[in-house]
KEZARO-356081 format. One record per residue (C-alpha): residue in one letter; y negated, x, z negated. Coordinates in steps of 0.1 Angstrom, whole numbers, padded with zeros to 4 digits, always signed. Layout:
<drenses>
AYXZ...
</drenses>
This chain:
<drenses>
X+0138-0896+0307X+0134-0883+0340X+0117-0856+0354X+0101-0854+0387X+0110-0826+0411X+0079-0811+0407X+0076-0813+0374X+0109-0788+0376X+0096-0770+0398X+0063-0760+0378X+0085-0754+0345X+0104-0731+0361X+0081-0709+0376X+0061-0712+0341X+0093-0698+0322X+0098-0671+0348X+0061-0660+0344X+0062-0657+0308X+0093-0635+0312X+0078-0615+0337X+0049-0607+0316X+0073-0603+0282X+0087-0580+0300X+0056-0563+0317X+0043-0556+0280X+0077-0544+0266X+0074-0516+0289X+0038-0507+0284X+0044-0508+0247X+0082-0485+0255X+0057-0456+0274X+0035-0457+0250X+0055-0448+0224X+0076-0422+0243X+0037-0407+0250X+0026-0405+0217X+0063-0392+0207X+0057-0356+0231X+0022-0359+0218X+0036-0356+0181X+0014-0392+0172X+0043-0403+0153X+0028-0432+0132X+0011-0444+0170X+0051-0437+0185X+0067-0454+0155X+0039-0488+0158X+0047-0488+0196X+0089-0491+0197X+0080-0524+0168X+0053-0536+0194X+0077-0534+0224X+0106-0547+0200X+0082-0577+0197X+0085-0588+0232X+0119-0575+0235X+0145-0578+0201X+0170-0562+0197X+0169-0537+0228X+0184-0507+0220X+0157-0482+0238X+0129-0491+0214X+0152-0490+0185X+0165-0458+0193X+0124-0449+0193X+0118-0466+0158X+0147-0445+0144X+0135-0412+0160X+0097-0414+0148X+0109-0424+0110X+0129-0394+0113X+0105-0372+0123X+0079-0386+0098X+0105-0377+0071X+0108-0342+0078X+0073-0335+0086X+0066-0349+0047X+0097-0327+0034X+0087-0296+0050X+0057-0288+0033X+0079-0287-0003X+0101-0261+0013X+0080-0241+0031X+0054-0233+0002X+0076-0214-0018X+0080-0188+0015X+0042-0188+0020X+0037-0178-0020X+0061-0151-0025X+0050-0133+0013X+0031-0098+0000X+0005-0084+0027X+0016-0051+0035X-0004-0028+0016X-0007+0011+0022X+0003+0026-0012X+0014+0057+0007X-0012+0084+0008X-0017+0121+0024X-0041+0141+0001X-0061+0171+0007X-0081+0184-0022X-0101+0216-0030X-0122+0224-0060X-0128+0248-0087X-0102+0261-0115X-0103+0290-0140X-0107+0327-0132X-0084+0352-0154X-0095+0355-0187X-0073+0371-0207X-0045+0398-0199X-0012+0402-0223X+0000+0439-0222X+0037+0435-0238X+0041+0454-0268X+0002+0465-0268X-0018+0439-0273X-0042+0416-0253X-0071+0425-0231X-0110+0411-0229X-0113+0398-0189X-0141+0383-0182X-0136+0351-0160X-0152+0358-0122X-0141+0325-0102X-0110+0305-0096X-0102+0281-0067X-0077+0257-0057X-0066+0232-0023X-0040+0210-0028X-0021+0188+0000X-0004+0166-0011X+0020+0130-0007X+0012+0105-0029X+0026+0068-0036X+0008+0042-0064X+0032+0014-0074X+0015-0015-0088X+0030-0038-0115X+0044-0072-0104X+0025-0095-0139X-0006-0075-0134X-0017-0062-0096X-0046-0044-0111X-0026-0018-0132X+0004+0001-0116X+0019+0040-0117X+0013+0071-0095X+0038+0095-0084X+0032+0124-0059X+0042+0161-0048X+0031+0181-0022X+0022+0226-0020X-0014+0244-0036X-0024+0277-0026X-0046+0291-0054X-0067+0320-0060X-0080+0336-0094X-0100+0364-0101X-0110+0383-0135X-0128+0421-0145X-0124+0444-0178X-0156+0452-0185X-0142+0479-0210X-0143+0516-0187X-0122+0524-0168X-0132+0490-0150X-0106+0471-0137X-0103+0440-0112X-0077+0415-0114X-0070+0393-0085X-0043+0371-0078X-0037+0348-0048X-0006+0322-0053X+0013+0295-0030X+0037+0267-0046X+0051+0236-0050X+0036+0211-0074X+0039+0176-0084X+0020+0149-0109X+0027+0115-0122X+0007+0089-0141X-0014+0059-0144X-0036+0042-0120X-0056+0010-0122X-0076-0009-0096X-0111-0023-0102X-0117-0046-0074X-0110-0043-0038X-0126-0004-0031X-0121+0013-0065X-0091+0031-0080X-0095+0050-0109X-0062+0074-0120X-0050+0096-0150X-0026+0125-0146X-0003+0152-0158X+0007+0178-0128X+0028+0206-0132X+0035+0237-0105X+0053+0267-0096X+0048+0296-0070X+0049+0331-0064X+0014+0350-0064X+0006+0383-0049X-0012+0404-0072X-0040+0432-0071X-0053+0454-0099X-0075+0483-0097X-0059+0515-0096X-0022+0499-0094X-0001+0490-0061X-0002+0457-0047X+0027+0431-0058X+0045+0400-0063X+0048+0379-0095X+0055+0340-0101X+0031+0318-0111X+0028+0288-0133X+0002+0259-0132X-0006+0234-0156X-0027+0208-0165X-0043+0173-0166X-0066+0152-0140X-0086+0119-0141X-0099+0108-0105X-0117+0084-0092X-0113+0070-0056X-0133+0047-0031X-0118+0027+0000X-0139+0039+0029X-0123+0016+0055X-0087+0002+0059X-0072+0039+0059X-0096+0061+0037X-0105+0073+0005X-0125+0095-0011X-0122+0106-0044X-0137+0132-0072X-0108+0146-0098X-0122+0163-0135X-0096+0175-0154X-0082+0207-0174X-0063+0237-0156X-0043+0259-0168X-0022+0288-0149X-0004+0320-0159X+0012+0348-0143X+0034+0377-0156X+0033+0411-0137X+0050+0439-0137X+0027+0475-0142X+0045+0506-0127X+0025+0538-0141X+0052+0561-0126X+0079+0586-0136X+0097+0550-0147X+0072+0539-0169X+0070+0504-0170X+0052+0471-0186X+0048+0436-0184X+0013+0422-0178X+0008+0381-0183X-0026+0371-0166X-0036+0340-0174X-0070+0316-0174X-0076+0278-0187X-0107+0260-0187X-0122+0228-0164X-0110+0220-0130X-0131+0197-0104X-0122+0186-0066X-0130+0166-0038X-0101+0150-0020X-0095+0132+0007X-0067+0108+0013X-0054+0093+0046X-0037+0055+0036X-0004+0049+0054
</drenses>
């Protein structure tokens, strides 16, 4: 069969069109996919290399794309798995850490022990007590509600007490020391604590009696608190402590020309505060 030169001709230029314009749409499909690839449209990136792969097999570029957006997709589907173990054990930082300041009521004296004589009838006049103190609540890992309380800190503490029985007699003593208290605490929402506690303490105390010289003496406190404590903001609480307070105090009485006795003052009964705590 022949063919006519023109007929040549117009194949020609046909075939070289419909190269042309392969070619034209491998490379709009080729920048598409490298677009959506910096734009993170993976599944778009990953369609776009096959589309260009369409007009042009077997070219390496658009493979190369194909292989980089499965690869991609396959991480982005594995990272999830790993990274929600990470998300579920990370604790907010909580502020378990506390500075308190309290100050309530305790005992007055109300009984004197004269050693070897006997004990005397005080009548209780007023007792008084601040605390400042560092405190730390540790809460349980199987139930964040419930947890332990640990803290320590100084008290200054004054007592007073009167024999009725003439001669009349006032007993005052006025005490600094060290103290600290331990015990349970459990959490009732997200703005109430409520806490149970032994504390223990020891100090010296400067004494004053009626018709005796001023002087020193230790001093022992006692006892046991329940408190109950609101979240005022991110770094506050207040709180109101009930309890039972005990203290005791053993003095030495100098009546002169070396005569000598031991005196223990000492006073129980209910104990109240207010207290303030800063969060840290």
């Amino acid at each position: 069969m022949k063919i006519s030169t023109a007929s040549l001709i117009g194949m020609v230029l046909c075939s070289t069109s419909f190269g042309s314009l392969s070619d034209d749409l491998y490379e709009q499909w080729y920048q598409q996919g490298l677009e959506q690839i910096q734009q993170e449209n993976l599944e778009g990136a990953k369609n776009s290399f096959e589309q260009a792969l369409e007009h042009k097999p077997n070219d390496p570029d658009a493979q190369k794309g194909v292989r980089m957006a499965e690869e991609r997709l396959a991480k982005e589907e594995v990272a999830p798995v790993v990274q929600a173990p990470v998300k579920t054990v990370k604790k907010k930082n909580s502020k378990d850490f506390s500075i308190r300041v309290s100050l309530g009521s305790t005992p007055g004296i109300d009984e004197g022990e004269v050693d070897g004589l006997g004990t005397l009838s005080i009548e209780d006049e007023t007792g008084g007590q601040l605390e400042i103190l560092v405190v730390k609540r540790f809460w349980s890992k199987n139930n964040p509600n419930l947890g332990g309380i640990l803290g320590g800190g100084v008290f200054l503490s004054s007592n007073s007490g009167s024999d009725q029985t003439p001669p009349v007699f006032d007993y005052d003593l006025t005490a600094l020391g060290i103290m600290g208290q331990g015990g349970v605490a459990a959490r009732f929402g997200d703005y109430v604590v409520v806490e149970v506690m032994p504390y223990f303490g020891i100090g010296g105390a400067s004494v004053e009696i009626t018709s005796f010289s001023d002087g020193g003496a230790p001093y022992f406190i006692y006892g046991i608190k329940g408190g109950v404590f609101v979240l005022l903001g991110e770094s506050i609480e207040l709180g109101l402590e009930l309890g039972y307070h005990g203290f005791s105090s053993e003095v030495e009485l100098d009546f002169g020309g070396g005569v000598t006795t031991d005196l223990t003052l000492s006073g129980s009964g209910v104990r109240g505060a207010l207290v303030a705590a800063i969060k840290f």
